[in-house]
C-alpha positions, 0 to 999 in steps of 0.5 A: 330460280329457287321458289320460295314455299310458304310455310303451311301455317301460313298459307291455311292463314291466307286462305282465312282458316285459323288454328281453331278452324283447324282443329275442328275440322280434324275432330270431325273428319275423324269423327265421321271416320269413326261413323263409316268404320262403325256402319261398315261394321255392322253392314259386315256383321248382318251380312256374316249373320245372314251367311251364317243362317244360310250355312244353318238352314242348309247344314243344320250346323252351327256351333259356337254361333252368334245368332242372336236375334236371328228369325227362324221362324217355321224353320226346320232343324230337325237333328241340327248342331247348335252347341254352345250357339248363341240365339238371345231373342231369337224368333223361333216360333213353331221351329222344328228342332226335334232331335237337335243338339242344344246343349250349353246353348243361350237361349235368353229370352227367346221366343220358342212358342209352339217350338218342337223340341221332343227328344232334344239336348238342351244340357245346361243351356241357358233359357231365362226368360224364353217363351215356350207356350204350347211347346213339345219338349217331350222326352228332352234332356234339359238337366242342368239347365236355367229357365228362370221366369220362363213361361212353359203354359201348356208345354209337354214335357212328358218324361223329359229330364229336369233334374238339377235345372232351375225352374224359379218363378217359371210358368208352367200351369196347365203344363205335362209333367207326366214321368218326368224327372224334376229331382233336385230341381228349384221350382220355388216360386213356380206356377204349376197351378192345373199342372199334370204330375202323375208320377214324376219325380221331385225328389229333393226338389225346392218348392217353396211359395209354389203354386200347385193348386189342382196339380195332379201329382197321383203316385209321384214321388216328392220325398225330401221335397221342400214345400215350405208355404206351398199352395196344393190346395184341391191338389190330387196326391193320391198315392204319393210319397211325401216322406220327409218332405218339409211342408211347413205352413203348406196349404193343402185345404181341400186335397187328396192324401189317399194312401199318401205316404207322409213318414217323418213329414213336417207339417207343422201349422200346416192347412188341411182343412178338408183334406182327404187323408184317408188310409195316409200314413202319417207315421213320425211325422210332424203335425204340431199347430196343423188345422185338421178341421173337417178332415177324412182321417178314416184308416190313417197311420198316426203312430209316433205322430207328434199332434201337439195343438193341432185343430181336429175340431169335427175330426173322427179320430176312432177311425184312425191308428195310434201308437205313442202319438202325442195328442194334441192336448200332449198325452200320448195315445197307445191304443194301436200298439198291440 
């Protein structure tokens, strides 16, 4: 004898489930379909990171990797592999990473105090935000690279390659900028208060609204440097090279300009109240509106200098040279052109 099947409908209705009940009860097997998917995801995704550390702590090796967040804190990578790796936030504390290969690597926001990275390659890499006090980058290529808002305090970076990175708003007070090469790079914003500069080159750089209060830049080199209303108050600049650099509006009260050589210079309504400008060479440069008040101009080159209202009230000018300089009442002064 045939047996007779109850439609499905019908039979859920016998059980007292309407449609309604139904439906809701397919939303949330799906939903916690989705909820296990999601979870069994991430408990693959920890354990891939955890093997990819792994293989990174045993190979030194790891290109291409997402290591974001990862710790790694006191590890050793000396020479490792890390191209184009991926480590934003990443807690690499004391890290040793001597030697390694960084280049092109994201390095957002992570935390890299006390890390030695001396002699590594970080071309290009991304390093916005990190932290990186007290860090040895001695000798590292970092050309190319972004460090915008990074904080740099007291990092040794003595003869490193900076060329071409942006440094904007970057902390790097008190930091060792002995002989490096920062040519080309964009430091606007950027605190370099206390910094040690002998000899580096910032040839062409931007720093604009920079704080160099107290740098030491004795002999570096800063032609065509932009240094529009930066702050070298105090700073040292004995010996450098400032021609045609634009440090309009500058505040250099109280510096030392010694020997500078400031040819072609833009220093219109600039301050340099009490600087020391002796045997400076000033010759073509811009010095209309600057406040010269109480300055040392003993020895200093002003030929074709244009002084047109600038303040040298307290001011010996017999001790300086003149030749078709524009005086700041606009006669010219030719005393010096034998």
């Amino acid at each position: 004898m045939a047996i007779k099947r109850m439609p499905i409908l019908k039979r859920v209705a016998a059980l007292g489930i309407d449609r309604r009940d139904l439906r809701a009860f397919s939303i949330l097997a799906v939903f916690f379909g989705v909820l296990i998917a999601l979870a069994g995801s991430r408990v693959f995704s920890h354990a891939a990171k955890a093997d990819r550390l792994n293989h990174l702590l045993n190979s030194k090796s790891c290109s291409k990797c997402d290591l974001d967040d990862a710790h790694l804190e006191n590890a050793n990578l000396e020479g490792a592999i890390l191209k184009n790796t991926s480590l934003r936030r990443a807690h690499l504390s004391q890290i040793n990473l001597r030697s390694a290969n960084l280049a092109s690597a994201i390095l957002s926001e992570a935390d890299l105090t006390e890390a030695n990275l001396s002699d590594a390659t970080l071309g290009e890499a991304i390093l916005n935000g990190s932290i990186l006090k007290n860090a040895n980058l001695s000798d590292a290529d970092l050309s190319g690279a972004y460090l915008g808002d990074s904080t740099l305090q007291n990092a040794n970076l003595s003869n490193a390659d900076l060329s071409n990175t942006n440094l904007s708003r970057v902390d790097l007070s008190n930091a060792n900028l002995r002989d490096t090469d920062l040519s080309n790079a964009d430091l606007s914003r950027a605190d370099l208060r206390i910094a040690d500069l002998p000899r580096a080159d910032l040839g062409g750089a931007v720093l604009q609204k920079a704080k160099l209060n107290s740098a030491n830049l004795m002999r570096a080199n800063l032609s065509r440097v932009d240094l529009t209303r930066a702050n070298l108050s105090r700073s040292h600049l004995r010996d450098a090279n400032l021609g045609n650099a634009n440090l309009t509006r500058a505040d250099l009260r109280g510096a030392d300009l010694t020997d500078t050589y400031l040819g072609e210079a833009d220093l219109s309504n600039a301050d340099l109240r009490g600087a020391n400008l002796s045997g400076a060479n000033f010759s073509k440069a811009n010095l209309t509106g600057a406040n010269l008040r109480g300055a040392n101009l003993a020895g200093a080159n002003l030929r074709r200098a244009n002084l047109t209202d600038a303040d040298v009230t307290g001011v010996d000018l017999k001790v300086s040279r003149f030749c078709k300089t524009t005086m700041p009442d606009e006669t010219i002064n030719n005393q010096d052109c034998s």
